[in-house]
DSSP file (Angstrom, degrees, kcal/mol; ACC not computed):
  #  RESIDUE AA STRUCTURE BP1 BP2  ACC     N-H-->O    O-->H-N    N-H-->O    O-->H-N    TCO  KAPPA ALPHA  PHI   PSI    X-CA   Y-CA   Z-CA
    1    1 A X     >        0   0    0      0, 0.0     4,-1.3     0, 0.0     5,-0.2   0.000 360.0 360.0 360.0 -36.8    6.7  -14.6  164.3
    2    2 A X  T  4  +     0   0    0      1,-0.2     3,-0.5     2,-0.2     5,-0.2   0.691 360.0  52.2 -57.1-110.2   10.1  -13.9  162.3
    3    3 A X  T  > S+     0   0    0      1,-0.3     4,-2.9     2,-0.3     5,-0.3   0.329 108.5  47.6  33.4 -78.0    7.8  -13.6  159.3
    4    4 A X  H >> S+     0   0    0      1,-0.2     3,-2.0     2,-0.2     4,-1.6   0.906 112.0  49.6 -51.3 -89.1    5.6  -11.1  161.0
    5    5 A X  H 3X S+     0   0    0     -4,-1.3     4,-0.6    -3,-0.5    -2,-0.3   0.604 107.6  55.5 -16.2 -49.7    8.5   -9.1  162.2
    6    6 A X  H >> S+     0   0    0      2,-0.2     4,-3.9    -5,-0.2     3,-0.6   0.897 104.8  54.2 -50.9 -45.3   10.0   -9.1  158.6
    7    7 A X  H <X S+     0   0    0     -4,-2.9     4,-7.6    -3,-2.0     5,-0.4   0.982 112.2  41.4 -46.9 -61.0    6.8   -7.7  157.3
    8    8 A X  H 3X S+     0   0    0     -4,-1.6     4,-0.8    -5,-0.3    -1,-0.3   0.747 115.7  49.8 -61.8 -13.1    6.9   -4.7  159.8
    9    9 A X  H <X S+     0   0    0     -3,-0.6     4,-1.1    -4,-0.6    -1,-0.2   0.810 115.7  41.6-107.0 -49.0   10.4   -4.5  159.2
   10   10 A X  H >X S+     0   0    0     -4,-3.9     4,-4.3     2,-0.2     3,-0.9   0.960 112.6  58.7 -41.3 -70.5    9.4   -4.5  155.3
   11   11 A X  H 3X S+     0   0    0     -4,-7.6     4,-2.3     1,-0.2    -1,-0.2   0.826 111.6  38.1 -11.7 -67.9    6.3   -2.0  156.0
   12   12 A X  H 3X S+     0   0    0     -4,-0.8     4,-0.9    -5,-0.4    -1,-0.2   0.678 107.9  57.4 -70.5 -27.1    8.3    0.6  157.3
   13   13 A X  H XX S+     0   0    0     -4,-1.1     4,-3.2    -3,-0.9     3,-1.4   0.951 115.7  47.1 -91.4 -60.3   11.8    0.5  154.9
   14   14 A X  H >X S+     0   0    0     -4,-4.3     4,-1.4     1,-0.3     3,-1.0   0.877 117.1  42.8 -58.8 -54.4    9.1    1.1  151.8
   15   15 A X  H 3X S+     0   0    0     -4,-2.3     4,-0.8     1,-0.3    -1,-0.3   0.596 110.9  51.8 -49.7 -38.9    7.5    3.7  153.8
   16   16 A X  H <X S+     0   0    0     -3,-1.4     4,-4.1    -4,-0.9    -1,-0.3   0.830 104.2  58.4 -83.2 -39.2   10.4    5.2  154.8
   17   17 A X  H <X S+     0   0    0     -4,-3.2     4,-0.9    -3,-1.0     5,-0.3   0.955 107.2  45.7 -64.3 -42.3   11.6    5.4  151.3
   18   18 A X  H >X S+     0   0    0     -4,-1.4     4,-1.9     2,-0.2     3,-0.6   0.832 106.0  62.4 -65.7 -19.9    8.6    7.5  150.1
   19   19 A X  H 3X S+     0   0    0     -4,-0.8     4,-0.9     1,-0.3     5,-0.3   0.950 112.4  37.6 -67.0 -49.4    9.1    9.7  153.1
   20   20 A X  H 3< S+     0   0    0     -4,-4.1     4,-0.4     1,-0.2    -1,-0.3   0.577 112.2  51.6 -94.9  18.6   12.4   10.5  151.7
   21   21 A X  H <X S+     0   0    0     -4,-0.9     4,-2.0    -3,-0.6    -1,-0.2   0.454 113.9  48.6 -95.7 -28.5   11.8   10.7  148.0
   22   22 A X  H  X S+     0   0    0     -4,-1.9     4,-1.5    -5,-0.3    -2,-0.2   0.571 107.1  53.9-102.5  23.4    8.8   13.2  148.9
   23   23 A X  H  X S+     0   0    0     -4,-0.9     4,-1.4     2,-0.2     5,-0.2   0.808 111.2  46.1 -89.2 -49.8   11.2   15.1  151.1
   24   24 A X  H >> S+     0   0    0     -4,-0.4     4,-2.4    -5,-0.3     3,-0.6   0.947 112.1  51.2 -60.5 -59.1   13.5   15.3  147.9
   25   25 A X  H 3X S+     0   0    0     -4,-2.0     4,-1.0     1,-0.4     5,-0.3   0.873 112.9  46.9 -54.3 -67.9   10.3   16.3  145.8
   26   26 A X  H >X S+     0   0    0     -4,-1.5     4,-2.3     2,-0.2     3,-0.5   0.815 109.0  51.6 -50.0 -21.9    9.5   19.3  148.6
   27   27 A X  H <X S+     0   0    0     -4,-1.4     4,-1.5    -3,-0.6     3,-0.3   0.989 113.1  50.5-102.7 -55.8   13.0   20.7  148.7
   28   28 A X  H 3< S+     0   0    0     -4,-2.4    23,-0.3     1,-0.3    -1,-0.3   0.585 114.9  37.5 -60.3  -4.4   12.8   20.9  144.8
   29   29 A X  H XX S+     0   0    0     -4,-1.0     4,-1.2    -3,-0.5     3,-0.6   0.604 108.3  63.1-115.4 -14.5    9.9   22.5  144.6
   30   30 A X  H 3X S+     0   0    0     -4,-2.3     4,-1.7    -5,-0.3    -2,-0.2   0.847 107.2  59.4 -46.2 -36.5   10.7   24.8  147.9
   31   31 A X  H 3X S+     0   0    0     -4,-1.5     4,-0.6     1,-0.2    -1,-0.2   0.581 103.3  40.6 -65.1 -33.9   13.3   25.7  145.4
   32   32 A X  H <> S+     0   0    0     -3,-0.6     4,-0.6     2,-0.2    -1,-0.2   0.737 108.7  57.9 -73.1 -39.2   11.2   26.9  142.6
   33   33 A X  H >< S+     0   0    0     -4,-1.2     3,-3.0     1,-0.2     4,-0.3   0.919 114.5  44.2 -80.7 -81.2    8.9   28.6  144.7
   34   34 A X  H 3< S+     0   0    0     -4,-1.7     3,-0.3     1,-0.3    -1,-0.2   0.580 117.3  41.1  10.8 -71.8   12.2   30.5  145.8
   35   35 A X  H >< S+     0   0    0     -4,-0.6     3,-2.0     1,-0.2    -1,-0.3   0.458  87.1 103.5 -85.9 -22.8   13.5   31.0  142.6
   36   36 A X  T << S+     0   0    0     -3,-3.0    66,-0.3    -4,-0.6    -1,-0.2   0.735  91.3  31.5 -66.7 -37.1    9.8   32.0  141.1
   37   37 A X  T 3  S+     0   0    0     -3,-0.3    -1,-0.3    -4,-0.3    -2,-0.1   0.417  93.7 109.9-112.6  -4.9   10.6   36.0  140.9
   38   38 A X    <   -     0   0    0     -3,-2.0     2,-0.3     1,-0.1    62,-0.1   0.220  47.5-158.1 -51.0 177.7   14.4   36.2  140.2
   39   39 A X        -     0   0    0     60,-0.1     2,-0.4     8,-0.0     9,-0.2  -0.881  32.0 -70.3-143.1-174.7   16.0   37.3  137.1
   40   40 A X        -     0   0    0     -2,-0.3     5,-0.2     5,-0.3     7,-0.1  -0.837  26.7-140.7 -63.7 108.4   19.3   36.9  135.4
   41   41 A X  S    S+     0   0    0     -2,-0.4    -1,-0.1     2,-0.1     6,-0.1   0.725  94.6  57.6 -33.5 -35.1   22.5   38.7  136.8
   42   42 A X  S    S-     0   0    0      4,-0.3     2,-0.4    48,-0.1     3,-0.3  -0.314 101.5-102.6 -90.7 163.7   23.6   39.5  133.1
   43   43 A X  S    S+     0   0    0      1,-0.2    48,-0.3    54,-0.0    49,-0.2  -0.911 111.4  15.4 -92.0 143.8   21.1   41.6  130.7
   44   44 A X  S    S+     0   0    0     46,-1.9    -1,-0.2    -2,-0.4    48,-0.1   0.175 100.2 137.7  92.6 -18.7   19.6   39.7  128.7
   45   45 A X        -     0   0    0     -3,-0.3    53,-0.3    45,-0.3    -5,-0.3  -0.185  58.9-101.3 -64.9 155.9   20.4   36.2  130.6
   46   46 A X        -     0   0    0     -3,-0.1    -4,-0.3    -7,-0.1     2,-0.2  -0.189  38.6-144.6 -49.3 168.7   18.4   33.5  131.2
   47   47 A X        -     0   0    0      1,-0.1    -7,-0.1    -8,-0.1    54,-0.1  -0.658  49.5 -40.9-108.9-171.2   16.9   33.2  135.0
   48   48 A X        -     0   0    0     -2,-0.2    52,-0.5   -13,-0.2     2,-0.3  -0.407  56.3-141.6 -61.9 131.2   16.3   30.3  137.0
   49   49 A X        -     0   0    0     51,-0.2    -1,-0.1    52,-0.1    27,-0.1  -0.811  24.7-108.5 -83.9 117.2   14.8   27.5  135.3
   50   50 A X        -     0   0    0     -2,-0.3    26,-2.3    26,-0.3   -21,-0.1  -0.383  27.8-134.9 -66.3 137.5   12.3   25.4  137.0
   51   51 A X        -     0   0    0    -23,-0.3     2,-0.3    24,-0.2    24,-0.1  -0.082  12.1-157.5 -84.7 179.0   13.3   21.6  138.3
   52   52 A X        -     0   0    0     23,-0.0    22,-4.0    20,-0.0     2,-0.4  -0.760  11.8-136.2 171.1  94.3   10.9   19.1  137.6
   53   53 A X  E     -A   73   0A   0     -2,-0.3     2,-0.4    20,-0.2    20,-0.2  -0.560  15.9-169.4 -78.8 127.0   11.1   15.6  140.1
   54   54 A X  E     -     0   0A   0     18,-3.7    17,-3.7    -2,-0.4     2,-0.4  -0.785   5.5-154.9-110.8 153.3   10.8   12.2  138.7
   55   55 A X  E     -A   70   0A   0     -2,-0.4     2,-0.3    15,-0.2    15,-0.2  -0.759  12.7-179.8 -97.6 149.9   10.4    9.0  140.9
   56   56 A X  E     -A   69   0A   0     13,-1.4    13,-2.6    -2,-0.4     2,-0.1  -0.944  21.8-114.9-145.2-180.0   11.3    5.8  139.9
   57   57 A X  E     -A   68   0A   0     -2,-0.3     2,-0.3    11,-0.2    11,-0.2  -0.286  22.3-170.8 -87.2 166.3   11.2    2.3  141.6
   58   58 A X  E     -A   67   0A   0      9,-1.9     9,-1.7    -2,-0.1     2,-0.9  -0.979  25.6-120.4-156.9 158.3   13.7    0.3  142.5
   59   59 A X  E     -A   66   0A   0     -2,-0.3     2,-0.7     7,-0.2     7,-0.2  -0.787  23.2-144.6-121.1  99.6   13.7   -3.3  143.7
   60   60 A X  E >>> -A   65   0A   0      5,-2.0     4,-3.2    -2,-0.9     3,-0.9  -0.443  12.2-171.6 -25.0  80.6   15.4   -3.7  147.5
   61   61 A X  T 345S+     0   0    0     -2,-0.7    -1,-0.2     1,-0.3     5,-0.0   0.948  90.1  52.9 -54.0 -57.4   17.3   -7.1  147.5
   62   62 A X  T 345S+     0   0    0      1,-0.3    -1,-0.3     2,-0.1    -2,-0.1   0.756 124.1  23.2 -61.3 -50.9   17.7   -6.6  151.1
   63   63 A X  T <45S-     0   0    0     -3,-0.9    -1,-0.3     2,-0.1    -2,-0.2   0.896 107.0-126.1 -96.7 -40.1   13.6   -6.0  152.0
   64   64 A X  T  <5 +     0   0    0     -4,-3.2     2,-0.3     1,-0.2    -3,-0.2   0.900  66.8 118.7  63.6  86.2   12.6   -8.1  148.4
   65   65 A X  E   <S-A   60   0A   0     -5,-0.6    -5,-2.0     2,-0.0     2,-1.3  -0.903  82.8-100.5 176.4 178.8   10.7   -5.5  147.3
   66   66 A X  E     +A   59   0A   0     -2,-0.3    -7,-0.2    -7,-0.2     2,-0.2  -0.668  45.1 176.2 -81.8 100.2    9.7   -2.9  145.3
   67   67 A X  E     -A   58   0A   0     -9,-1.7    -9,-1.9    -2,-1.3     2,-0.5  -0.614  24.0-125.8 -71.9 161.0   11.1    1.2  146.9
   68   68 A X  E     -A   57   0A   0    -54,-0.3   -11,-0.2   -11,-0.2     2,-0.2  -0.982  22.8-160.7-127.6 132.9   10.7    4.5  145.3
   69   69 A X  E     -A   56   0A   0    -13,-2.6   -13,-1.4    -2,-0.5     2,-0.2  -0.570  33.6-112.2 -80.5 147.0   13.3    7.0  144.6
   70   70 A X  E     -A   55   0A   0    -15,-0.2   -15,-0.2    -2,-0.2     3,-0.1  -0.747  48.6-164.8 -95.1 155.8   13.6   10.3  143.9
   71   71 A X  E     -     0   0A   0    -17,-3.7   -17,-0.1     1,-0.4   -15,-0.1  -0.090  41.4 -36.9-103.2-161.3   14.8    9.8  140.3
   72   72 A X  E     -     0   0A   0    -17,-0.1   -18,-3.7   -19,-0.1     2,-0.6  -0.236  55.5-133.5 -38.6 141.4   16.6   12.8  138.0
   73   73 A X  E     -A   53   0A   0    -20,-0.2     2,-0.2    -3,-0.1   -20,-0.2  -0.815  28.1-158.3-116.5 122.1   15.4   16.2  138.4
   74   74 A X        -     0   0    0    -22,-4.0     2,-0.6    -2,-0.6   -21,-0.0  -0.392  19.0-115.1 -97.6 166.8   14.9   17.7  135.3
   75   75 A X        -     0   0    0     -2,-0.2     2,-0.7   -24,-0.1   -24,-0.2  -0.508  34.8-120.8 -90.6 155.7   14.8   21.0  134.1
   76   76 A X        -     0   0    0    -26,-2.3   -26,-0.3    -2,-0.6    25,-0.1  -0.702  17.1-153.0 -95.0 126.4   11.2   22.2  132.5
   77   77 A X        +     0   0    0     -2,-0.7    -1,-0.2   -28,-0.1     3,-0.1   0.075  47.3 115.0 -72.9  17.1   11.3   23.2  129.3
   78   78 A X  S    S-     0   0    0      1,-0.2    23,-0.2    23,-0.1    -2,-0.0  -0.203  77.6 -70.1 -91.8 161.9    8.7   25.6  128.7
   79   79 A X        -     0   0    0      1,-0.1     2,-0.3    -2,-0.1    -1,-0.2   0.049  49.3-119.3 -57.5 163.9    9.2   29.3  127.7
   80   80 A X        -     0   0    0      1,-0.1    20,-0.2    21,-0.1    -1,-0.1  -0.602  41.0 -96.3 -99.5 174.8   10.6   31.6  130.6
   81   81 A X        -     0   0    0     18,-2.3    18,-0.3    -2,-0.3     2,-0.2  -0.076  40.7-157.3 -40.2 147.7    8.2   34.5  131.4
   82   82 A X        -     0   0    0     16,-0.2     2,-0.3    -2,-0.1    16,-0.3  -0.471  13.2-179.1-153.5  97.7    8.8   38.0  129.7
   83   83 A X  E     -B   97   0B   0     14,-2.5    14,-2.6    -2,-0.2     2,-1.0  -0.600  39.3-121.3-107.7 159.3    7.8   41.8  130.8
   84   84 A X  E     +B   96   0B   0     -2,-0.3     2,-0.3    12,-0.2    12,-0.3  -0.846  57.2 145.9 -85.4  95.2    8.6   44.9  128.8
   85   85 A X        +     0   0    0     10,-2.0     3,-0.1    -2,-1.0     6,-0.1  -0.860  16.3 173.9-139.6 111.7   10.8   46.7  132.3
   86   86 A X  S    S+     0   0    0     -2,-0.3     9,-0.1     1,-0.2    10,-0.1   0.649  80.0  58.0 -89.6 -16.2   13.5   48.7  129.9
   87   87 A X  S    S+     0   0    0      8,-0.1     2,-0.2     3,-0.0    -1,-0.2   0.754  80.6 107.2 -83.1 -10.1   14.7   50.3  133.4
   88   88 A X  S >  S-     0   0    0      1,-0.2     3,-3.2    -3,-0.1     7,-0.1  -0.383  73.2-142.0 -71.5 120.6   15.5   46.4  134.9
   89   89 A X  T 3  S+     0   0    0      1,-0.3    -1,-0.2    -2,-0.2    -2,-0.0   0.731 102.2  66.5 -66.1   5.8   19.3   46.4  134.9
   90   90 A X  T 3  S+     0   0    0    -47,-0.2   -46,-1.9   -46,-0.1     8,-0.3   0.761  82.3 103.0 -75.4 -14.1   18.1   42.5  133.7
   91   91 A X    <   -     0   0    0     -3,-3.2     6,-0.2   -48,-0.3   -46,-0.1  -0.109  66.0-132.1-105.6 164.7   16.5   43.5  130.4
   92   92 A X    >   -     0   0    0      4,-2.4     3,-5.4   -49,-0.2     2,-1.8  -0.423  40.0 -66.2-112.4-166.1   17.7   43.1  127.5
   93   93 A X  T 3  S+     0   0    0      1,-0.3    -1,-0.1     2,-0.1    -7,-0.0  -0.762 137.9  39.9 -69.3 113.1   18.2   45.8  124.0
   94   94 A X  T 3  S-     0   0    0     -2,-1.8    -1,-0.3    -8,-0.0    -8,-0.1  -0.183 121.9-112.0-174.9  -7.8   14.8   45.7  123.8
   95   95 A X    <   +     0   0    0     -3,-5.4   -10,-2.0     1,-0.3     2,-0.3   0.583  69.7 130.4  63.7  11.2   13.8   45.9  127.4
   96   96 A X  E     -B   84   0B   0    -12,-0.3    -4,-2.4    -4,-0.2     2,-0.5  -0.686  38.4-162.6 -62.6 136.3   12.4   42.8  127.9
   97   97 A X  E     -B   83   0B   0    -14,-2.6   -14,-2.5    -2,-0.3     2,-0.7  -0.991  17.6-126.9-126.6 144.1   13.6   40.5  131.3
   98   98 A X        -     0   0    0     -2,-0.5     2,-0.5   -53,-0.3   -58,-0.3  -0.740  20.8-167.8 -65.2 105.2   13.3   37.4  131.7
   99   99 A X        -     0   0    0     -2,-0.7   -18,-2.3   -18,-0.3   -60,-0.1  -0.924  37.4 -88.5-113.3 133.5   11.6   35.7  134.7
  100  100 A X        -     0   0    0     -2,-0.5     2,-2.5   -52,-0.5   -51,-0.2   0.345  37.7-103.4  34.1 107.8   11.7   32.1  135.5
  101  101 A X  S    S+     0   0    0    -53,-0.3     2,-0.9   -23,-0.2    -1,-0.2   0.162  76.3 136.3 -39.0  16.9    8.9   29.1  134.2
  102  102 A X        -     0   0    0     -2,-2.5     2,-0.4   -66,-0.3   -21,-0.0  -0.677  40.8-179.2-112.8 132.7    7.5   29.3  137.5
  103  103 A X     >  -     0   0    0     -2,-0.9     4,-1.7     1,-0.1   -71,-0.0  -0.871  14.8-158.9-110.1 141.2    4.0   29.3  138.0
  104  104 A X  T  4 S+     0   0    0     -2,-0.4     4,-0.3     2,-0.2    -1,-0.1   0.121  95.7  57.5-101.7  29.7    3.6   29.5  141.9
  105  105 A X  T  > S+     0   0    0      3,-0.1     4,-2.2     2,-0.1    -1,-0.2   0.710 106.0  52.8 -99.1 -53.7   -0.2   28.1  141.7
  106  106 A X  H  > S+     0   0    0      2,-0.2     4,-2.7     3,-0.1     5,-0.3   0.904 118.8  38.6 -45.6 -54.0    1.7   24.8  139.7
  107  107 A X  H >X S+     0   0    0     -4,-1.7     4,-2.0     2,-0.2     3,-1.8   0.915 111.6  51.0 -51.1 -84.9    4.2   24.6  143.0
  108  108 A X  H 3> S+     0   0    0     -4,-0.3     4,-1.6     1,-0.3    -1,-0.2   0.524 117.4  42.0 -45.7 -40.8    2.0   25.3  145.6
  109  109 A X  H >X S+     0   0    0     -4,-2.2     4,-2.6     2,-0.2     3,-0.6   0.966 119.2  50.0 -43.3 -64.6   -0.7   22.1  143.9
  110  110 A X  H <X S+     0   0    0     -4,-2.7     4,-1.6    -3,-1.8    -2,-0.2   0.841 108.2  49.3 -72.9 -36.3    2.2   20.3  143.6
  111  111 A X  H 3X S+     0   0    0     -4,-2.0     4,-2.6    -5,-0.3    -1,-0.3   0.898 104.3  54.8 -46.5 -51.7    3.3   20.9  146.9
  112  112 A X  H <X S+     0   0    0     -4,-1.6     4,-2.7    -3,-0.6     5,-0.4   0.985 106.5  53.5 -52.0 -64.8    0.3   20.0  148.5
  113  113 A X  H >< S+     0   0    0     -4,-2.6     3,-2.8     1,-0.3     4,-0.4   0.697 110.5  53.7 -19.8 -94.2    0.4   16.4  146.5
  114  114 A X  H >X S+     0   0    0     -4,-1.6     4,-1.3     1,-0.3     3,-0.7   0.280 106.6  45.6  28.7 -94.5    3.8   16.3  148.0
  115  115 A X  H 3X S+     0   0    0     -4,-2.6     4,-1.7     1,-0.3    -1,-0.3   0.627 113.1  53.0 -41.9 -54.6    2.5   17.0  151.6
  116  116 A X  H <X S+     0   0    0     -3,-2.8     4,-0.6    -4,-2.7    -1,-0.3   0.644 110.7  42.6 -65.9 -28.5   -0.3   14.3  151.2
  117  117 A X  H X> S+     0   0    0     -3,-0.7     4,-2.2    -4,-0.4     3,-1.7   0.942 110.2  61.7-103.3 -63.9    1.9   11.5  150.1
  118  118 A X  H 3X S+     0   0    0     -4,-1.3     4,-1.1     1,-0.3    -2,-0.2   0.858 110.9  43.0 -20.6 -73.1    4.5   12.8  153.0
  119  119 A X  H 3X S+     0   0    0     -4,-1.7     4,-0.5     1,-0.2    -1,-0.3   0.592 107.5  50.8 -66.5 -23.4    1.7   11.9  155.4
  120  120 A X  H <X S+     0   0    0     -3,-1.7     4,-1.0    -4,-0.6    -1,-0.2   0.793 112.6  49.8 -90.2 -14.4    0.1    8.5  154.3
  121  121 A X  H  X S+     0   0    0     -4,-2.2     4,-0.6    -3,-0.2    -2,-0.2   0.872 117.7  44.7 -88.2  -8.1    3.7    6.9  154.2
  122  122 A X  H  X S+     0   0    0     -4,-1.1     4,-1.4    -5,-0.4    -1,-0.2   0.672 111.3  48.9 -89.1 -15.3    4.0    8.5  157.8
  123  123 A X  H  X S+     0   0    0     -4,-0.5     4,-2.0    -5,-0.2    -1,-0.2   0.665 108.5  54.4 -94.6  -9.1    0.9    7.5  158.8
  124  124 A X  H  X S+     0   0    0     -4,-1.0     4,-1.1     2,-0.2    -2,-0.2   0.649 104.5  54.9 -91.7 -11.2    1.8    3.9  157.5
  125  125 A X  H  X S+     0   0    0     -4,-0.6     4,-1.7     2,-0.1     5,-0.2   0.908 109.7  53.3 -85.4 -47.8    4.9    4.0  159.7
  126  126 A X  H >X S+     0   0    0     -4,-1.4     4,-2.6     1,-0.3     3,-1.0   0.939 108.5  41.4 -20.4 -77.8    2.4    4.7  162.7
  127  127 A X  H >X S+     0   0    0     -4,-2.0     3,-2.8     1,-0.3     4,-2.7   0.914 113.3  54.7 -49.0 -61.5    0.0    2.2  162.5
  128  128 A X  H 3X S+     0   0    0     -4,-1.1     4,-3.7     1,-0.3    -1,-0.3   0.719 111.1  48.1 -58.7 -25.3    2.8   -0.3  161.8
  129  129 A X  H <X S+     0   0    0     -4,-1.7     4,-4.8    -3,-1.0    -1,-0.3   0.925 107.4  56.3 -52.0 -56.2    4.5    1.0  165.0
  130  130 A X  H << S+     0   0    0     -3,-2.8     5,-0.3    -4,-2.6    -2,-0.2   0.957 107.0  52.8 -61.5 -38.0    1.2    0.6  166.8
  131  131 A X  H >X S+     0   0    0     -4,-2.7     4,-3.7    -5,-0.4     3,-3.3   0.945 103.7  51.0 -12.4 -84.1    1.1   -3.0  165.7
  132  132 A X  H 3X S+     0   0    0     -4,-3.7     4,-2.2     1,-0.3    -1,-0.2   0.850 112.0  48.4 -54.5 -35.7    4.0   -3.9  166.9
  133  133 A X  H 3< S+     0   0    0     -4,-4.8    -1,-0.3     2,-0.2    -2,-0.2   0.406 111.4  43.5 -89.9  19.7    3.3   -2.6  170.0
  134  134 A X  H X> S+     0   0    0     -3,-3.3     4,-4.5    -4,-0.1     3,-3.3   0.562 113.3  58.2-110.0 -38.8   -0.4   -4.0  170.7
  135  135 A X  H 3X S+     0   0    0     -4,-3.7     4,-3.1    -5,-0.3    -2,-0.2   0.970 111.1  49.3 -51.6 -55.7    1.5   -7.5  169.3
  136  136 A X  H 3< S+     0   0    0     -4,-2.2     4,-0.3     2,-0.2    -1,-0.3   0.490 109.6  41.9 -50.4 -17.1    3.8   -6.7  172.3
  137  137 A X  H <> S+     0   0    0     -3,-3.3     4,-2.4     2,-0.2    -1,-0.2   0.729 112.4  52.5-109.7 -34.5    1.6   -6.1  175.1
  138  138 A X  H  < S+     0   0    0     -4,-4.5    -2,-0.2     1,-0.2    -3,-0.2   0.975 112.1  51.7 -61.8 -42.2   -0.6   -9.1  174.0
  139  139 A X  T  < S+     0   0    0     -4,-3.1    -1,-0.2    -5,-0.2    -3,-0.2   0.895 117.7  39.2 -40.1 -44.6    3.3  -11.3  174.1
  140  140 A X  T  4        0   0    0      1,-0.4    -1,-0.2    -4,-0.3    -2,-0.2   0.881 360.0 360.0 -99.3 -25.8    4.0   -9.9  177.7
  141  141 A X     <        0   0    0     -4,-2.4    -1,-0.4    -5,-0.0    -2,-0.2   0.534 360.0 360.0 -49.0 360.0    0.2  -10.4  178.9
């Protein structure tokens, strides 16, 4: 029974850890979506730069196993956006502004992922819940 218990105990700690590494993942890409139409306070300045989450693994002495992490977030390095608005107090001598590397189709996909991943590790804390508790009624039966 220990054994069994460790497992669920196991189950849940990985699960819980993708729950919060694709919580990190939404709030950086909530962040882009945000960010997607700003400009620069200066003329001529850059805008908001899009973030870009990486996972990595890590190995849980404590569970003996393999969790995932939100990793760095980097910034994406692709060209910013650029429109001809000479009246945008953003623009620069030439009337060009800059807006932001964010394409809100790329979030919103990415989001979704996100969302899905969010939901099987929540649905893997479920079941394991339900487990334990059918495992519980058969003990007291």
């Amino acid at each position: 029974m220990a054994n069994d218990s460790s497992d669920f105990t196991r189950s849940m700690a990985i699960a819980t850890s993708g729950l919060r590494a694709q919580a990190g993942r939404m709030r950086v890409i909530s962040e882009n979506i945000a960010n997607a139409d700003s400009t620069s306070q200066t003329a001529g300045g850059d805008p908001y730069r899009r973030k870009v989450p990486t996972f990595s693994s890590a190995l849980d002495r404590t569970l003996d196993a393999q969790v995932v992490t939100l990793g760095r977030i980097k910034p994406d390095e692709s060209a910013f956006r650029v429109r001809f608005e000479p009246n945008n107090p953003a623009a620069d001598a030439s009337g060009n502004v800059k807006y932001p590397n964010v394409n809100s189709v790329v979030e919103m996909t990415d989001m979704r992922d996100a969302q899905r991943s969010y939901e099987a590790n929540l649905n893997i804390i479920s079941a394991t819940r339900r487990m334990i508790q059918r495992t519980l009624d058969i003990l007291k039966s």
